[in-house]
N, C-alpha and C positions, 0 to 999 in steps of 0.2 A: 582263318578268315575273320571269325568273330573279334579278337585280340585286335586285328589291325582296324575295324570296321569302328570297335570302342575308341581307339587313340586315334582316329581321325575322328570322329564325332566329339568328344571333349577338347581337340583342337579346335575343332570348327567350331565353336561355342565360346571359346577362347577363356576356357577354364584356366585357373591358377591354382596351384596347390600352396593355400596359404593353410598353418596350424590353425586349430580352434584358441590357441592363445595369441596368436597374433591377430586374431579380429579384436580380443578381448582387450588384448594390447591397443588399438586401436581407441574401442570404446572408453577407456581410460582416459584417454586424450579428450577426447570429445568431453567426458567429463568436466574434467581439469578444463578446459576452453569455456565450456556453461558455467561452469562457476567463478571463474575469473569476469565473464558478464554480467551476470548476476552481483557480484562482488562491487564490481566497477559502479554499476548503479546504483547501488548502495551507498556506498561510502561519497558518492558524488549527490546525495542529497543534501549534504551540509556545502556544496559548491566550492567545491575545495579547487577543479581545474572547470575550464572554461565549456561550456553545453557543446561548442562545437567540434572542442577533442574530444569530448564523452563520446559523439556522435562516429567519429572518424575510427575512436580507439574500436569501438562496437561494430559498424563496419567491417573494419577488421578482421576483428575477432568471428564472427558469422561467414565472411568469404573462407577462413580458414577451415573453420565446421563444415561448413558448405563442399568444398572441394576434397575434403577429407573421406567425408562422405560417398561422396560423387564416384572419386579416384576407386576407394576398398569395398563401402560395401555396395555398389552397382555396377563395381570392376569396370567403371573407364578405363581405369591405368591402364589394362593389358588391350583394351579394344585397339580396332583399327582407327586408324587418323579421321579417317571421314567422317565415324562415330563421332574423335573428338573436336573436328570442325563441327557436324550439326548438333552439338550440344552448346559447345562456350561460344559461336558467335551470336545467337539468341540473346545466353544469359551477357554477354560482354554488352549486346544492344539495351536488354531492358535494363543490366546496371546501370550505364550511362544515362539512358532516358529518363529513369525513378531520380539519380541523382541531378540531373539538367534542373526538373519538375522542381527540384528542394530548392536549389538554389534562387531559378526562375519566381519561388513562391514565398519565399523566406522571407519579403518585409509585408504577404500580405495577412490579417488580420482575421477575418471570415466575418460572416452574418453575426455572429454571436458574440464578439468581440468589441 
């Protein structure tokens, strides 16, 4: 009874048996992904591509970390769907609306300007 009580309880929690090197594997990535940011910024101070592929490539680059994340270490992946509807339609809405905001706001200048 114990045996079957455990395997349905780590179901119902919707455990994954992932190694301790495949997070690590993971974290690598993530790595690799920050420093390519970081990187990107850098070398883009001499303006070498255009501020608004800086912007797009960055972007990018942050959705990927972001969902990486998301997916392994808060194990969306294995959850159920409705988990993964009330998680990405939020974040699907406030992307849009942050990016709407940029564009809507892009030739204005502020107070201090």
């Amino acid at each position: 009874m114990a045996g079957h009580h455990e395997e349905q309880s780590s179901y119902a929690h919707g455990e994954h048996s992932h190694s301790d090197r495949f997070y690590w594997l993971v974290a690598g990535v993530l790595a690799v992904v920050t420093a390519l940011e970081v990187a990107l910024f850098i070398v883009n101070e001499q303006h070498l591509i255009a501020k608004w592929l800086e912007v797009t490539l960055l972007l990018i680059l942050s959705t990927i970390k972001g969902a990486a994340v998301v997916m392994f270490f808060m194990h969306l992946k294995g959850d159920a769907g409705i988990f993964k509807f009330v998680f990405l339609v939020p974040l699907a809405f406030a992307t849009t609306l942050l990016l709407s905001f940029m564009v809507l706001f892009s030739g204005h200048v502020g107070i201090a300007g």
